[in-house]
C-alpha positions, 0 to 999 in steps of 0.5 A, a space after each residue: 399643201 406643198 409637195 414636199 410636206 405631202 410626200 412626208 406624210 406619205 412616208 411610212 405607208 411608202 415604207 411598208 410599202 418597200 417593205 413588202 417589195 423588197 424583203 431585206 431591211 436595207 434594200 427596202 430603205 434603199 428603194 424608198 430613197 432612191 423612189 423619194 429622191 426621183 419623185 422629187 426630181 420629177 415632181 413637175 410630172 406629178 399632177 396636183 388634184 390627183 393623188 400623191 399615193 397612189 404615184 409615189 407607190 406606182 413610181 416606187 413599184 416601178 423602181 423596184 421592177 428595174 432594179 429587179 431586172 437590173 440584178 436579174 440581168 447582171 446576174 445573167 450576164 456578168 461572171 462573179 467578182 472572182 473572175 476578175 481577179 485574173 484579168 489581165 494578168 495571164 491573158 493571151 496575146 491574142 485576148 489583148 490585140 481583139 481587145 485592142 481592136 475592139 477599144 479603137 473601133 468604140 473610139 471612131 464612133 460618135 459621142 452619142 452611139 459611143 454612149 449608148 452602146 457603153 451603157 447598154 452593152 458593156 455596162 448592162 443597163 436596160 434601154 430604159 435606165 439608159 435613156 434616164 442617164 442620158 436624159 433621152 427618149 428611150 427610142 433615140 436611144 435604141 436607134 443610136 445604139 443599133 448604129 453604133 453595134 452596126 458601125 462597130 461591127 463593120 469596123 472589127 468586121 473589116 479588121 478581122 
């Protein structure tokens, strides 16, 4: 049986499945396309003889772990839309030359840290969703991302 035609028998017991993880109608919908759409990009990591249920459902639980952090992350670390309304419009002189300072500092570094510390750092994505975007190992990732916080700080460090 082909891949695709397995994956669709399995798909109303997936629903359920995200169903019961995710509680809101939309977000469980959300989940089983986003959990379809990557096992079909990463069905070369699927095993054929083993079953296709039980690694869409940990794959699917997986995705719904990261997404809970993802949210849970951002709810920590960002301020509500609201807050955004009035940047830029009444900061002080002082709030633009240090913003200033900090954007020519993430210009010196290289591609590859400038990535990193964009994503993980100002972006707010864990080091595992990072490393997925830049379809890197999660540890070449962190080493670049603990040399681009270590550059820039010497950089906005030797500016102060």
């Amino acid at each position: 049986m082909r891949f695709e035609d397995e994956l669709l028998g399995h798909l109303p017991r997936l629903r359920r499945f995200a169903h019961a993880l995710a509680r809101s109608a939309a977000d469980a919908d959300d989940l089983l396309q986003a959990s379809v759409e990557r096992a079909l990009m990463k069905r070369d990591r699927w095993e054929p003889g083993t079953r296709l249920d039980s690694w869409m459902y940990r794959l699917m639980r997986n995705l719904w772990i990261d997404t809970v952090r993802a949210e849970t992350r951002r709810g920590e670390t960002f301020l509500p839309p609201e807050a955004g309304e009035a940047v830029g419009t009444a900061g002080s002189q002082e709030m633009a030359v240090e913003l200033g300072k900090v954007a020519q500092a993430m210009h010196t570094l290289p591609p590859e840290q400038r990535e990193a510390v964009a994503l993980v750092v100002i972006e707010g994505f864990a080091y595992k969703e990072a490393a997925e975007i830049l379809d890197i190992p999660i540890g070449t990732l962190t080493s670049r991302l603990v040399r681009g916080r270590e550059a820039l700080m010497m950089r906005l460090g030797e500016a102060a």
